[in-house]
C-alpha positions as CSV (number, residue, x, y, z in Angstrom):
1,X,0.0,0.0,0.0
2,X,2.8,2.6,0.9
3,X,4.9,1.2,-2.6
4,X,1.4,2.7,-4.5
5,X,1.1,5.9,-2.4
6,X,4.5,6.4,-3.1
7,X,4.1,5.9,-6.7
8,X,1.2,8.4,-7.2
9,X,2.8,11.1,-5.4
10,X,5.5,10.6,-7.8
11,X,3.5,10.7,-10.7
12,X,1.9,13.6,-9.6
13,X,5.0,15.9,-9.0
14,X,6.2,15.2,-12.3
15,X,2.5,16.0,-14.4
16,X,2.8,19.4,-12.1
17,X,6.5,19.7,-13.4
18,X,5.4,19.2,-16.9
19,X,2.8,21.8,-16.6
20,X,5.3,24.5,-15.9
21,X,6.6,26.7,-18.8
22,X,9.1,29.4,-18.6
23,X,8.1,30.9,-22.3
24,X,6.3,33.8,-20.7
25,X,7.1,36.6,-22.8
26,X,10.4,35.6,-25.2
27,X,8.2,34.3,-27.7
28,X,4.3,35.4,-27.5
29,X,3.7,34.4,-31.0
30,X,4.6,30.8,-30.0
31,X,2.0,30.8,-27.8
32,X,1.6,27.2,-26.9
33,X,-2.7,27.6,-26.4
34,X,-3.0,29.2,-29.8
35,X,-0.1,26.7,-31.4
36,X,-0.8,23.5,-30.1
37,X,2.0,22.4,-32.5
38,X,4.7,25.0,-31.5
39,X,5.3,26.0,-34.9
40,X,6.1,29.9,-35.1
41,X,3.8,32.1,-37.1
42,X,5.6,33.2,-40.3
43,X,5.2,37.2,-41.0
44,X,5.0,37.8,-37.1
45,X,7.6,38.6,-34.5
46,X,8.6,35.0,-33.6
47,X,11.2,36.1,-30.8
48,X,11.8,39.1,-28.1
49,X,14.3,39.8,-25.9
50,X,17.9,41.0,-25.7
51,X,20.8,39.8,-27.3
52,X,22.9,37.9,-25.1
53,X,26.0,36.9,-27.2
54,X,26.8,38.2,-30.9
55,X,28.8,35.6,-33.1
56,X,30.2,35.6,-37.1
57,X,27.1,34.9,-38.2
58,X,24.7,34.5,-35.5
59,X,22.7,35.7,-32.2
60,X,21.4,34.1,-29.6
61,X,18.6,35.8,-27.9
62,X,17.3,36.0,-24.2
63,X,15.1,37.6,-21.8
64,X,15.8,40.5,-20.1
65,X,13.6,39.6,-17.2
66,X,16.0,37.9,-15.2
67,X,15.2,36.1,-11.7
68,X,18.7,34.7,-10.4
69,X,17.0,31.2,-9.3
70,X,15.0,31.1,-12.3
71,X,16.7,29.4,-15.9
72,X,15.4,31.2,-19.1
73,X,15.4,29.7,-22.9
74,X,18.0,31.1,-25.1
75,X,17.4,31.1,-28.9
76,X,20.6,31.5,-31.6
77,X,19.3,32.6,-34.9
78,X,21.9,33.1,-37.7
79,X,22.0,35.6,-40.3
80,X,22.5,35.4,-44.1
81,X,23.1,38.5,-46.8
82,X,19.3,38.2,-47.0
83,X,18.9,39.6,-43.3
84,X,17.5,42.9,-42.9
85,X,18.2,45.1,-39.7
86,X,16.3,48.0,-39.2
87,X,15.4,50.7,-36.2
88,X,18.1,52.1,-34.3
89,X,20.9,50.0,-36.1
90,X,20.5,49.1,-39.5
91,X,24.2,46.7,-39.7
92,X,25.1,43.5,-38.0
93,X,28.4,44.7,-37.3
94,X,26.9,47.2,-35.0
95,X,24.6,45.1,-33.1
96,X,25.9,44.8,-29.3
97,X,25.0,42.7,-26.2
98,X,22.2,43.7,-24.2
99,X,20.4,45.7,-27.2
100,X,16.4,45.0,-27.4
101,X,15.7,43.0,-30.4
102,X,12.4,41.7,-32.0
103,X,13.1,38.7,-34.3
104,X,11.2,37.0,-37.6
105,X,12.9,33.7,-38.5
106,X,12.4,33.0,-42.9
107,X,10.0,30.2,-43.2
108,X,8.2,27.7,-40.2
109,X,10.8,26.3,-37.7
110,X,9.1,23.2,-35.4
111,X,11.9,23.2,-32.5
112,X,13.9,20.4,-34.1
113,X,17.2,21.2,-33.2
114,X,19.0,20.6,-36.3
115,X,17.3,22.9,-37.9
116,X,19.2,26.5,-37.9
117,X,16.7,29.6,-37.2
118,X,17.5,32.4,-39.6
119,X,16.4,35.3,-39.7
120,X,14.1,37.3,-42.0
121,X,14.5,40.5,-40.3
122,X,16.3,42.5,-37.0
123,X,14.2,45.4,-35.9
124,X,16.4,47.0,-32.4
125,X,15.0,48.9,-30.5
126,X,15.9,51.2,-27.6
127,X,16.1,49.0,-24.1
């Protein structure tokens, strides 16, 4: 009897754990209750956030709201000669950490990791 009591607690920590989501507000248009499927929406901001770390060719991307005993999802979307950046930087080479960025990714990206986000466009914002 205790081996079963046991057992459905367990079971019932980890349905609670799966329930959480961290998501908030880096990717509204990813909205799991309006995208059952976690596709993101082509044509609309697909991320938000600030730019954590810039490389050759890529960004990764972050919240800004940062709670020290919380963990946060980090996105890196690449760039190509097709990549437009516009609002108060219009060139890669001028991007820096901690700017504001919204992000649209070309095409549907379904959270397969071999697939490489790239963007569509860059708009940057003041923080």
């Amino acid at each position: 009897m205790n081996k079963i009591i046991i057992v459905v607690h367990i079971l019932l920590v980890c349905v609670s754990l799966i329930g959480c989501d961290n998501n908030s507000n880096l990717n509204p248009s990813n909205d799991k209750t309006n995208n059952p499927n976690n596709v993101i929406n082509e044509g609309s901001t697909d991320y938000q956030g600030v730019i954590l770390e810039i490389n050759e060719s890529s960004v990764t991307v972050g919240t800004d709201n940062v709670d020290s005993e919380a963990s946060y999802p980090a996105f890196e979307v690449f760039v190509d000669n097709q990549t437009k950046i516009v609002g108060i930087i219009n060139d890669f080479s001028k991007l820096k950490v901690n700017q504001k960025v919204e992000i649209l990714v070309k095409g549907k990206w379904n959270n397969n990791p071999n697939n490489k986000m790239i963007a569509s466009k860059i708009i940057v914002s003041n923080k």
